[in-house]
C-alpha positions, 0 to 999 in steps of 0.5 A: 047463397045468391047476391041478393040473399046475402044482401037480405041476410045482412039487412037483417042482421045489422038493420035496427028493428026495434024503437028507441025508448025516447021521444027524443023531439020532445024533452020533458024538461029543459034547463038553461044555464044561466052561468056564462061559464057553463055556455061551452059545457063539455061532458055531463055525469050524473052524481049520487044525488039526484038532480045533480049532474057534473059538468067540467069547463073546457079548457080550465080543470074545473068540474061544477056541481050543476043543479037541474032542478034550480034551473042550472046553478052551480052548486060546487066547484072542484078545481084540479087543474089550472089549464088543459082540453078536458072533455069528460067529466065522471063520478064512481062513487067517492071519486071523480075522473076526467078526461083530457082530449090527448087520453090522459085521465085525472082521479080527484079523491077527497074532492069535497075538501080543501086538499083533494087527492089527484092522481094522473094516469097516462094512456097510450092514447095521443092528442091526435086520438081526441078523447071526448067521451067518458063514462063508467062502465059498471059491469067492466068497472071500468071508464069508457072513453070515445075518441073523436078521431078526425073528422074528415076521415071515414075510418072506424071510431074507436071506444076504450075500457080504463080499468079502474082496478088496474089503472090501465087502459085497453091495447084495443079498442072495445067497441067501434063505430063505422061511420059508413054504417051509420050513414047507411042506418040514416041517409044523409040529406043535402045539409049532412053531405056539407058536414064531417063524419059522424065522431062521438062527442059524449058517452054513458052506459044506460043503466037498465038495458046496458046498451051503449049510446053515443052522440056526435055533433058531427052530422048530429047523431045519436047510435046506440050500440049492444053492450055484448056485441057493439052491434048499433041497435038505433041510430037517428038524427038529433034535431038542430033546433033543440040540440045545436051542439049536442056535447054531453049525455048522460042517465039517472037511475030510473033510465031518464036521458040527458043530453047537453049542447053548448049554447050557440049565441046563447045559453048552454042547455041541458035536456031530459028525455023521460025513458019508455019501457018496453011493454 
């Protein structure tokens, strides 16, 4: 095989072909939150109810029920932690988890009481990992956690499986992201060339197609990756202006996408993205 055909060879096997089923400049739904304690909002969850979603404050282990049909009030509060760098924040059925930056993983049983049982797990991951993605993983039954890693390196990104059976997290890492790879995938213009690598912010697992989608505030970008393979299947530039600081993502059973940003001299938002499918 020639250079050149084996140059088109891999263009074809890693090149996204298809479209993303998301309109993702123009959100069908925007909902500010008006709570200042939600200005800085890391992670985002759905619940089982719907229009319900989780959030979890950044440095205290708080985790607020937040209403997306009544413009972001705080419905709950579960307190499990006085300080700490949670990152992400997750509901699987009667229980809910979070993530502390370093890998450590929370589980608050009987949450909706006035003594909830909260169990600590320790992983083989470090502080210098930098957890801050969690999701669940359904086929898995498992907890998905993206590390952000540093980043001003261009090394691979690294996604794990917390099985929720055993308590314990995999020796290596399920999926990756080559940054490099993205960069190929979405040229970079003169502002991204002033930015860091991409590294994932948020993570959730789509629930009709399975794939995997990962956003980064680095170099604000979204990549989606086959849930079989880890393949990227798209891989686009998010738009500053409606997402300054995109940290949280998250679906409903219908396929509809939310991504959350932190709010820069202003309030946090959360933004809906209704799913298109495929014809």
């Amino acid at each position: 095989m020639t250079s050149l055909a084996f140059a088109l060879c891999f263009l074809l096997q890693t090149t996204p072909t298809d479209t993303l089923p998301y309109d993702i400049e123009n959100p069908s739904f925007i909902i500010n939150l008006v709570s200042e304690e939600l200005q800085e909002i890391s992670g985002l969850s759905p619940t089982d109810t719907p229009g319900v979603f989780l959030a979890i404050a950044d440095e205290v282990g708080e985790i607020f029920f937040i209403d997306g049909a009544g413009g972001g009030v705080i419905l709950r509060r579960v307190k499990f932690r006085e300080k700490g760098d949670f990152e992400g924040v997750e509901m699987v059925g009667k229980c809910l988890y979070a993530a502390k930056s370093n890998g450590d993983i929370f589980e608050i049983g009987c949450w909706d009481t006035d003594h909830p049982n909260i169990m600590e797990y320790k992983t083989h991951l470090k502080k210098e990992d930098d957890v801050e993605g969690l999701c669940y993983d359904a086929k898995r039954f498992a907890l998905l956690l993206a590390c952000k890693q540093n980043p001003d390196s261009a090394g691979l990104r690294r996604i794990f499986a917390f099985d929720l059976k055993t308590k314990q997290l995999s020796k290596e890492p399920v999926y990756t992201i080559d940054p490099e790879e993205v960069n190929r995938l979405v040229p970079l213009n003169e502002e991204d060339k002033k930015r860091r690598h991409v590294s994932p912010s948020g993570i959730a697992v789509h629930p009709i197609t399975n794939d995997v989608y990962v956003i980064s505030t680095a170099q604000k970008r979204l990549v989606v990756l086959d849930y079989k393979t880890g393949a990227i299947r798209y891989a686009i530039r998010l738009n500053k202006t409606i997402l300054p600081q995109p940290e949280g993502i998250a679906f409903d059973k219908e396929g509809n996408l939310y991504l959350s940003s932190e709010g820069k001299k202003g309030e946090g938002l959360v933004l809906k993205f209704d799913y298109r499918r495929a014809k």
